[in-house]
C-alpha atoms as a printed R data frame, in Angstrom:
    type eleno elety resid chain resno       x      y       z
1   ATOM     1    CA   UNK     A     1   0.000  0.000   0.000
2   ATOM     2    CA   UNK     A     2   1.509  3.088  -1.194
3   ATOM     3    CA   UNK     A     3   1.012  6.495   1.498
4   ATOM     4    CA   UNK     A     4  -0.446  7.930  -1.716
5   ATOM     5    CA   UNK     A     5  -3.602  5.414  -1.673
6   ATOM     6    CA   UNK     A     6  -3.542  5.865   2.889
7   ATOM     7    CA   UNK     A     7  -4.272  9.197   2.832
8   ATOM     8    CA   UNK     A     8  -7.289  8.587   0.333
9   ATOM     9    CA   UNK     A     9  -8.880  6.133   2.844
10  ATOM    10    CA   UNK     A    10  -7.880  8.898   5.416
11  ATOM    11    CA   UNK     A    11  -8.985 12.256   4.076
12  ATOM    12    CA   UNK     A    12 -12.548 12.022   5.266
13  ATOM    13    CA   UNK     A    13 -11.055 10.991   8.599
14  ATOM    14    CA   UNK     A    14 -10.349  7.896  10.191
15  ATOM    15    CA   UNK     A    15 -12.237  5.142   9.982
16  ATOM    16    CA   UNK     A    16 -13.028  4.477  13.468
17  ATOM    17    CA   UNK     A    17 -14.555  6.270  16.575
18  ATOM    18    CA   UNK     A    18 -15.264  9.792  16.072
19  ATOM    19    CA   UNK     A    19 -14.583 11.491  19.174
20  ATOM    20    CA   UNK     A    20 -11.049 11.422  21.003
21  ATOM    21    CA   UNK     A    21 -11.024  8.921  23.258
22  ATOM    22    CA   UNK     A    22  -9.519 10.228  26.874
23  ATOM    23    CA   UNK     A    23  -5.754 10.718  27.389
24  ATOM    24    CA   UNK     A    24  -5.512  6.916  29.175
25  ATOM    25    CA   UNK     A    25  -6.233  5.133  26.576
26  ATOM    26    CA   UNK     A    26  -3.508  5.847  24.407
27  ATOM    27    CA   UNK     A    27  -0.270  4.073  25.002
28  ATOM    28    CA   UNK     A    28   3.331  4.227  24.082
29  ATOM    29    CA   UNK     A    29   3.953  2.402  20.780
30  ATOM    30    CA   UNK     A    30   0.043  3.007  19.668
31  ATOM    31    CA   UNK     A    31  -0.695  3.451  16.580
32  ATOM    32    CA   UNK     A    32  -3.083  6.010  15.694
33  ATOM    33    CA   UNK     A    33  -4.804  8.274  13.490
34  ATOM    34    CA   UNK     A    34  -3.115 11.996  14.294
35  ATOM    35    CA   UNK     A    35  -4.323 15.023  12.628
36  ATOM    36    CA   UNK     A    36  -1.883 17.497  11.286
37  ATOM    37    CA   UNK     A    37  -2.714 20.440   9.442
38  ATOM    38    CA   UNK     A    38  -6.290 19.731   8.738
39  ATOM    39    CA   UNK     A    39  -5.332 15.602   7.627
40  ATOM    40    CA   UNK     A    40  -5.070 12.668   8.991
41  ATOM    41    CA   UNK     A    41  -2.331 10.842   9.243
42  ATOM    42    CA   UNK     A    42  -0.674  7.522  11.011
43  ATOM    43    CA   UNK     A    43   1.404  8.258  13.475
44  ATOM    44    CA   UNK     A    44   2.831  5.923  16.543
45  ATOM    45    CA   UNK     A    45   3.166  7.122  19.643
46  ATOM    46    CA   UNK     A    46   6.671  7.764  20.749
47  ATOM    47    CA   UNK     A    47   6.289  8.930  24.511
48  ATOM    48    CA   UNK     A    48   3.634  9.793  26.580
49  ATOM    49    CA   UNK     A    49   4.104 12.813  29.013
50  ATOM    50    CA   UNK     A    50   2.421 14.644  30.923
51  ATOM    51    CA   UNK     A    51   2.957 18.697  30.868
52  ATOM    52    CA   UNK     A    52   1.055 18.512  34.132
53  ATOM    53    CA   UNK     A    53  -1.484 17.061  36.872
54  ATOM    54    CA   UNK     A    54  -4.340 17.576  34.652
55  ATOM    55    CA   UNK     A    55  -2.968 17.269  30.971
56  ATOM    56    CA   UNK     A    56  -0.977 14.501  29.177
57  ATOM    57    CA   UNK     A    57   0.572 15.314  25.805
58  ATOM    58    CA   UNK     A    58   2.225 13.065  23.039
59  ATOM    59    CA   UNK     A    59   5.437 12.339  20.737
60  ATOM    60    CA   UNK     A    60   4.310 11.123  17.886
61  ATOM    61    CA   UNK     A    61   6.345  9.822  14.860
62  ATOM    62    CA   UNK     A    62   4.122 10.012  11.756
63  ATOM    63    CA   UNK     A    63   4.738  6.394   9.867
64  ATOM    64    CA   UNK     A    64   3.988  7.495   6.169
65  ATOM    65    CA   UNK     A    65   6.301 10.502   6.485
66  ATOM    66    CA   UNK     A    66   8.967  9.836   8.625
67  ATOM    67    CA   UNK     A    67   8.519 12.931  10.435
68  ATOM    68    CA   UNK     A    68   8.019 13.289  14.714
69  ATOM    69    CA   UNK     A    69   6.306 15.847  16.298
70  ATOM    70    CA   UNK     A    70   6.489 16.761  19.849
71  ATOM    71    CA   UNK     A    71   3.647 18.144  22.531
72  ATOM    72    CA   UNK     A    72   0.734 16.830  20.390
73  ATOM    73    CA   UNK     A    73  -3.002 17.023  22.566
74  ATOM    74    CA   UNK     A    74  -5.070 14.353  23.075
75  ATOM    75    CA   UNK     A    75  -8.047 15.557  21.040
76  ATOM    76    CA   UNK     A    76  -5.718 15.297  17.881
77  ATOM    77    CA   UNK     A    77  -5.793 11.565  18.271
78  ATOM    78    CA   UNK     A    78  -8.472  8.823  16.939
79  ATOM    79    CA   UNK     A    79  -8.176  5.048  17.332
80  ATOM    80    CA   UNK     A    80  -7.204  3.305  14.251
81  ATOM    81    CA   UNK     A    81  -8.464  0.127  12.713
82  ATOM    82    CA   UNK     A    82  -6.650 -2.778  13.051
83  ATOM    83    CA   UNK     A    83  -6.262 -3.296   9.003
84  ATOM    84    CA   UNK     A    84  -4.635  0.025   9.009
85  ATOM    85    CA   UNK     A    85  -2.570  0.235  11.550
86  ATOM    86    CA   UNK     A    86  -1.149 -3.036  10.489
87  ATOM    87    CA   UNK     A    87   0.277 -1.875   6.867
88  ATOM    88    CA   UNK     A    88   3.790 -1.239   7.605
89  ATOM    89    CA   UNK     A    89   5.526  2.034   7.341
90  ATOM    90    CA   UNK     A    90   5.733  3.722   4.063
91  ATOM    91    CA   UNK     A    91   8.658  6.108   5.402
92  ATOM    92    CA   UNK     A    92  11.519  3.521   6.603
93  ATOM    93    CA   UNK     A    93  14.427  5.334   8.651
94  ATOM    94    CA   UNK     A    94  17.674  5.709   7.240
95  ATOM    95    CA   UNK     A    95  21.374  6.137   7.807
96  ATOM    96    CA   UNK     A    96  24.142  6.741   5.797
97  ATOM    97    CA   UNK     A    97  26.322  3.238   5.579
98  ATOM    98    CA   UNK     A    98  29.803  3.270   6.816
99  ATOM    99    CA   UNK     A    99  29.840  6.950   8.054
100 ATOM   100    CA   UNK     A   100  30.383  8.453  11.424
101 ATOM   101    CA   UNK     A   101  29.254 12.495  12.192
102 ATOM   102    CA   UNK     A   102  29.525 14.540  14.981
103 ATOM   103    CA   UNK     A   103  26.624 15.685  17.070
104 ATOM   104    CA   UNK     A   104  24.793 18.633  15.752
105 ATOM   105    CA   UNK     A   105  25.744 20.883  18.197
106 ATOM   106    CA   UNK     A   106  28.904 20.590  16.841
107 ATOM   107    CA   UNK     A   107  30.488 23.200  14.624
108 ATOM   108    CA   UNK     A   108  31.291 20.482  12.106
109 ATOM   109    CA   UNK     A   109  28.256 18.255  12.871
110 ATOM   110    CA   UNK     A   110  25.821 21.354  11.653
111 ATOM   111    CA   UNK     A   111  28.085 21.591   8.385
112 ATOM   112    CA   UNK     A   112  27.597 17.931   7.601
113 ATOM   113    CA   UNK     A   113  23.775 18.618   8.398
114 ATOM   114    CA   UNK     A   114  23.888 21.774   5.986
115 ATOM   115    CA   UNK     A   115  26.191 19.839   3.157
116 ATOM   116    CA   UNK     A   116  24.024 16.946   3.086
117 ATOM   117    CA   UNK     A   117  21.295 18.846   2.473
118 ATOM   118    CA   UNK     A   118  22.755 20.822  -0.295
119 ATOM   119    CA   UNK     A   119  23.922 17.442  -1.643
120 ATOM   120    CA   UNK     A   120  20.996 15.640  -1.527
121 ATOM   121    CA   UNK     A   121  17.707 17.896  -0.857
122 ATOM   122    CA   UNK     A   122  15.632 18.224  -4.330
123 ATOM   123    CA   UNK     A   123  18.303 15.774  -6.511
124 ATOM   124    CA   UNK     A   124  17.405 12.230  -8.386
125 ATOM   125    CA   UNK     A   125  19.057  9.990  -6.730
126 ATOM   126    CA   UNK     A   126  19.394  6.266  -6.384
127 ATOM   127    CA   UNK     A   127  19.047  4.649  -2.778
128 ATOM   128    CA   UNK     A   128  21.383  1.800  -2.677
129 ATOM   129    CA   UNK     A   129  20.607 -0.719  -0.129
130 ATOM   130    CA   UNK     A   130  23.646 -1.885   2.160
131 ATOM   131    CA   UNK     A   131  23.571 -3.411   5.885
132 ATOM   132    CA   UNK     A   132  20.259 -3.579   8.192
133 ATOM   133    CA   UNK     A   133  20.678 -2.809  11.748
134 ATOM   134    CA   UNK     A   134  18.391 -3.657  14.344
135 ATOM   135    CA   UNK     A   135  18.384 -0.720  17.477
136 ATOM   136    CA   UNK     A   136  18.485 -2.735  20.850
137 ATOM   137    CA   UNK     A   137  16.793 -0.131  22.281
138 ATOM   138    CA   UNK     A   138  13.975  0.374  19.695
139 ATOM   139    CA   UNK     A   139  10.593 -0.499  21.278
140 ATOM   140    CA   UNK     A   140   9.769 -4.883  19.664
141 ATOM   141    CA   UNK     A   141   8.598 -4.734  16.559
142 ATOM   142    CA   UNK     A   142  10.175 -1.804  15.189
143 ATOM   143    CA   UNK     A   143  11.557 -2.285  12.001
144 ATOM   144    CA   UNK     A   144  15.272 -2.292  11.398
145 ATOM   145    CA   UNK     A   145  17.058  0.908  10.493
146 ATOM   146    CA   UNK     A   146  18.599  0.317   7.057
147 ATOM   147    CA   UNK     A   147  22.009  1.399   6.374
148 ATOM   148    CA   UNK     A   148  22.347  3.058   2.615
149 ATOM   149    CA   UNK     A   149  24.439  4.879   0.153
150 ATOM   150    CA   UNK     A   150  22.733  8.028  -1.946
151 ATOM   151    CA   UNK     A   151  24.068  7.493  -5.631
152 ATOM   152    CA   UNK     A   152  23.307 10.595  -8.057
153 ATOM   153    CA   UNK     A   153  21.663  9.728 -11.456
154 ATOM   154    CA   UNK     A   154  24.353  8.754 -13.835
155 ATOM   155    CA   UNK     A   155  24.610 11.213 -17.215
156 ATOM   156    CA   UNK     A   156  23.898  9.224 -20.028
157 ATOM   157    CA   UNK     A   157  27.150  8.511 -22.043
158 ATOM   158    CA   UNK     A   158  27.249 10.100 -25.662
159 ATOM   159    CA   UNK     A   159  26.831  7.805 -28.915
160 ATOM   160    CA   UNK     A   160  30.054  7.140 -30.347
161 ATOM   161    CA   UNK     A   161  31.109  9.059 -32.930
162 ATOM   162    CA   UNK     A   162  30.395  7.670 -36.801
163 ATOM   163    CA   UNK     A   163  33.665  6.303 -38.392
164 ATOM   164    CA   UNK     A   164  34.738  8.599 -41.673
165 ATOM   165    CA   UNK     A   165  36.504  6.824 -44.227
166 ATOM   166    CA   UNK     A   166  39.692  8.019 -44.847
167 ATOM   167    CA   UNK     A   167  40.812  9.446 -48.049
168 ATOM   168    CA   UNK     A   168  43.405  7.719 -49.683
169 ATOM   169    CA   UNK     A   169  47.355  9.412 -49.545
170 ATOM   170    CA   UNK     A   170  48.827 10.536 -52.967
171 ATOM   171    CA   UNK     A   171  52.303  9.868 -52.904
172 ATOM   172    CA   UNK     A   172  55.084 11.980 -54.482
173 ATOM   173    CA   UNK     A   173  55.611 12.285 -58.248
174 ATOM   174    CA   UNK     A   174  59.155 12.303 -57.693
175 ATOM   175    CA   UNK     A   175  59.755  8.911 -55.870
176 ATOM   176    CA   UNK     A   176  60.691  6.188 -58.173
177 ATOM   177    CA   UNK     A   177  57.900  4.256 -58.912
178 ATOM   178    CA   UNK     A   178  59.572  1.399 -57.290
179 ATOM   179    CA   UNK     A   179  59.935  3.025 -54.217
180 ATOM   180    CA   UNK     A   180  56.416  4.614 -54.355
181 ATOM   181    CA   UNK     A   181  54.874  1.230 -54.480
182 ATOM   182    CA   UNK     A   182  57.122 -0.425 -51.724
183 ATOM   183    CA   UNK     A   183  55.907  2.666 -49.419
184 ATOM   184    CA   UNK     A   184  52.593  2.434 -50.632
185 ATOM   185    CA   UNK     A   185  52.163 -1.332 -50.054
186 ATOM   186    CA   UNK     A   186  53.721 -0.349 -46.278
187 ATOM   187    CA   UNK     A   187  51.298  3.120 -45.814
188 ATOM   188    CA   UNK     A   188  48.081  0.406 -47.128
189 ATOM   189    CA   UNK     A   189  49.225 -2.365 -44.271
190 ATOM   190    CA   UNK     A   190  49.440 -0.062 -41.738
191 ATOM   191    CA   UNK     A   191  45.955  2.067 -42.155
192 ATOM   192    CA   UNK     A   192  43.953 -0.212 -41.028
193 ATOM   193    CA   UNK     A   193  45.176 -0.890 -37.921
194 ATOM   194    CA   UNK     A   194  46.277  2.964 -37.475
195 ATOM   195    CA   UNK     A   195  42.478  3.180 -38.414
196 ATOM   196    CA   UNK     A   196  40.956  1.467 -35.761
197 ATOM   197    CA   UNK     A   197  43.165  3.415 -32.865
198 ATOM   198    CA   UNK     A   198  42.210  6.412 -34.107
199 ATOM   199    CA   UNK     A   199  38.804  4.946 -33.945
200 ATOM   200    CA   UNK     A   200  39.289  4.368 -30.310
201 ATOM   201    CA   UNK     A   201  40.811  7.999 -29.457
202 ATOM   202    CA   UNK     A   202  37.609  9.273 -31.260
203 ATOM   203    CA   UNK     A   203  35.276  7.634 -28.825
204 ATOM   204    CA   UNK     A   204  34.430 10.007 -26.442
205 ATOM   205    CA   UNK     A   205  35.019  7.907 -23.409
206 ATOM   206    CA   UNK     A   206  31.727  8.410 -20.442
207 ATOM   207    CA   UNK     A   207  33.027 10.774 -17.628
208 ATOM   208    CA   UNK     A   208  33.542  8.639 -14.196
209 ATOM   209    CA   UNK     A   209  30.503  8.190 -11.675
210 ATOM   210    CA   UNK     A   210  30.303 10.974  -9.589
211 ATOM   211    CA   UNK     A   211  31.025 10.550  -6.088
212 ATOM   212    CA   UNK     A   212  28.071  9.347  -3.890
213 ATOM   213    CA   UNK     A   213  26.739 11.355  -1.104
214 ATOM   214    CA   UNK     A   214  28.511  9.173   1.130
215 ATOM   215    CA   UNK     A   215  32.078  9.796  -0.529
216 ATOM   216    CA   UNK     A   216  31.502 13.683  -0.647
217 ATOM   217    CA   UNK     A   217  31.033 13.929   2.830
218 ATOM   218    CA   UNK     A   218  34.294 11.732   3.744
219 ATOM   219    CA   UNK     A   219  36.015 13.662   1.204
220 ATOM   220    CA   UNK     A   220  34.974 16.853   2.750
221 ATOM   221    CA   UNK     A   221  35.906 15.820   6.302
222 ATOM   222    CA   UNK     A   222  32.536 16.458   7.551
223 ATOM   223    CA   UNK     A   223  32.301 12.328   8.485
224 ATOM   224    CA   UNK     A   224  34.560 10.020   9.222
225 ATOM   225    CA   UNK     A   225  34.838  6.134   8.569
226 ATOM   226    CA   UNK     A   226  34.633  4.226  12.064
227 ATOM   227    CA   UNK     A   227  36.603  1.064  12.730
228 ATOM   228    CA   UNK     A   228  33.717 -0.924  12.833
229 ATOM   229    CA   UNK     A   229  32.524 -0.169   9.198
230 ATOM   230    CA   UNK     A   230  35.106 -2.990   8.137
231 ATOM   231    CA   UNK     A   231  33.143 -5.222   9.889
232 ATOM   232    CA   UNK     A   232  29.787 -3.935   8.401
233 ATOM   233    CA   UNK     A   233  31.169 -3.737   5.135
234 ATOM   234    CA   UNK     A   234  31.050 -8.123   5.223
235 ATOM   235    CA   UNK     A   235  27.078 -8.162   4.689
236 ATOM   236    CA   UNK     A   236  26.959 -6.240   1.813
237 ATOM   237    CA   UNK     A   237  29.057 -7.357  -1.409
238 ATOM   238    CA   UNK     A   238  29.590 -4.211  -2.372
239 ATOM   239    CA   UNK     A   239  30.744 -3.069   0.867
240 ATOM   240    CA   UNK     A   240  34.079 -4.124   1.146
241 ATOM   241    CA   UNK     A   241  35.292 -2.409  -1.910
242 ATOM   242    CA   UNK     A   242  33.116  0.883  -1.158
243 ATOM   243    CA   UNK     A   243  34.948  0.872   2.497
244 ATOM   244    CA   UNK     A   244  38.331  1.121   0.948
245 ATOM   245    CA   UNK     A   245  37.314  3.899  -1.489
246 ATOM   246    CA   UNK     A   246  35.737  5.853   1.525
247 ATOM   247    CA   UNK     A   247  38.903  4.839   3.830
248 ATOM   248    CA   UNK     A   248  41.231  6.607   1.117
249 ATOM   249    CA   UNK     A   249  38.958  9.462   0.857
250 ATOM   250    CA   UNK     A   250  39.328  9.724   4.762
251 ATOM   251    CA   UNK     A   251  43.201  9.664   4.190
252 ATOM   252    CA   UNK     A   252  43.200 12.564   1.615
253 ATOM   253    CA   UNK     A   253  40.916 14.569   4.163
254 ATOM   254    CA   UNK     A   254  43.181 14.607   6.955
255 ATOM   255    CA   UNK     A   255  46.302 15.395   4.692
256 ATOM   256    CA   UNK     A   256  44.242 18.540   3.405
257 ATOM   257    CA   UNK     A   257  43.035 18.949   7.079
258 ATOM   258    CA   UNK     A   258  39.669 19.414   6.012
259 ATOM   259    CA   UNK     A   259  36.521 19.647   8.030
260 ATOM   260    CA   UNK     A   260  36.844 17.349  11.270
261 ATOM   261    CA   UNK     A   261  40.638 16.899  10.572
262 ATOM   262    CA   UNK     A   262  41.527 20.513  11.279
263 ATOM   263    CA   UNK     A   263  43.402 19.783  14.408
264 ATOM   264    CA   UNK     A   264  44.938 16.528  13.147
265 ATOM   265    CA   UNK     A   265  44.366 13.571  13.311
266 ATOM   266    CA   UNK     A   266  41.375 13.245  16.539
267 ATOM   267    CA   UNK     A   267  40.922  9.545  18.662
268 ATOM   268    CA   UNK     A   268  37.609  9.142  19.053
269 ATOM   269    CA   UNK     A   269  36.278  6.781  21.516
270 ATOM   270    CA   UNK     A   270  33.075  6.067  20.316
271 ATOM   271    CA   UNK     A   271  34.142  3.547  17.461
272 ATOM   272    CA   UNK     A   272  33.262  0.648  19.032
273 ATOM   273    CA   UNK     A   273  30.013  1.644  19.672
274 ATOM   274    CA   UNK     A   274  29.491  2.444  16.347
């Protein structure tokens, strides 16, 4: 079920009990029909909290957007039907494979933030699928968050270029006519296989892939490759090779001293919680 074909069944509003139930009812990991600006949508509930002794407000994380919302009332929420609240997420969570980035309170964690949005925001791109990882601390159920690399469109190669024959070489009038045919016989031997590398010069040759998201990023220095990304890399089986490429990327950025390499080279500790 595409979110397209959900929010037709949902634009009249949900189908199930018209008035809010009270606050009780609704429990963490719920899901439930939210209304945000004038629709509604799914949403699960994320945490239940109460803003005081009389009122209890919601976190909600909308499934078929992705999106989480804080503070949210009671009387925004419906009960949901069991057939929809069943369809799985349309918007799956997401993480860039192999990378590390600092926190976004960090000087260099707000310029990955702002590059990868300028990277990525409003481009055709091609979601390549890598590792799934499974949060221990994710409520049961929840779907694994799935590791990927953001691939922009490849330009379509030219046609190669039409072959022109050649037009034969006059030789000199004033070689002896032996000697014009020996180096005529020679010239004639040689053409076509001097034809067919020019040929191959001719072909414009296709430009290389551009870099992924992933690889700008590294090459920036505005994320890192963690030690544990080798070990990642083995259940994918194009991660291996795509680890390398990044880990040489990583090697140019702190000889430039780009981005988190500024200072030099930086131990951090967190790697093997990666």
């Amino acid at each position: 079920t595409s979110s397209a074909s959900l929010s037709e069944k949902m634009r009249d509003g949900p189908p199930g009990p018209a008035a809010a139930a009270p606050a009780g009812v609704y429990k963490r990991n719920l899901v439930v029909a939210a209304s945000f600006d004038g629709e509604w949508c799914r949403a699960k509930i994320v945490e239940k909290k109460s803003s005081s002794q009389t009122t209890t407000l919601f976190k909600l994380r909308y499934l078929d957007y992705g999106n989480t919302e804080d503070d949210v009332a009671p009387d925004r929420l419906r009960h949901l039907e069991p057939a929809l609240a069943a369809i799985p997420p349309t918007a799956i969570e997401c993480s860039l494979a192999y990378l590390a980035v600092t926190a976004l309170d960090d000087e260099n964690g707000e310029e990955a933030a702002r590059t990868l949005h300028a990277l990525a925001w409003g481009k055709e791109l091609t979601v390549e699928q890598h590792a799934d990882v499974f949060d221990p601390s994710a409520a049961k159920g929840s779907p694994p968050k799935r590791r990927v690399v953001l691939k922009f469109k490849q330009p379509t190669p030219p046609p190669p270029p039409h072959t022109k024959d050649k037009a034969p070489q006059k030789t000199s009038s004033s070689e002896p006519a032996s000697s014009s045919s020996g180096s005529e016989e020679k010239k004639t031997g040689d053409t076509e296989e001097d034809e067919k590398k020019d040929d191959a010069k001719d072909v414009e040759q296709p430009p290389p892939p551009p870099l992924s998201v992933n690889e700008r990023l590294v090459e920036l220095g505005l994320a890192r490759v963690p030690r544990a990304a080798h070990r990642d890399a083995k259940r994918c089986e194009q991660g291996p090779a795509l680890v390398e490429k990044l880990a040489a990327l990583e090697q140019q950025a702190r000889a430039k001293r780009s981005g988190l390499w500024q200072y030099g080279d930086v131990d951090y500790s967190d790697d093997e919680k990666f």
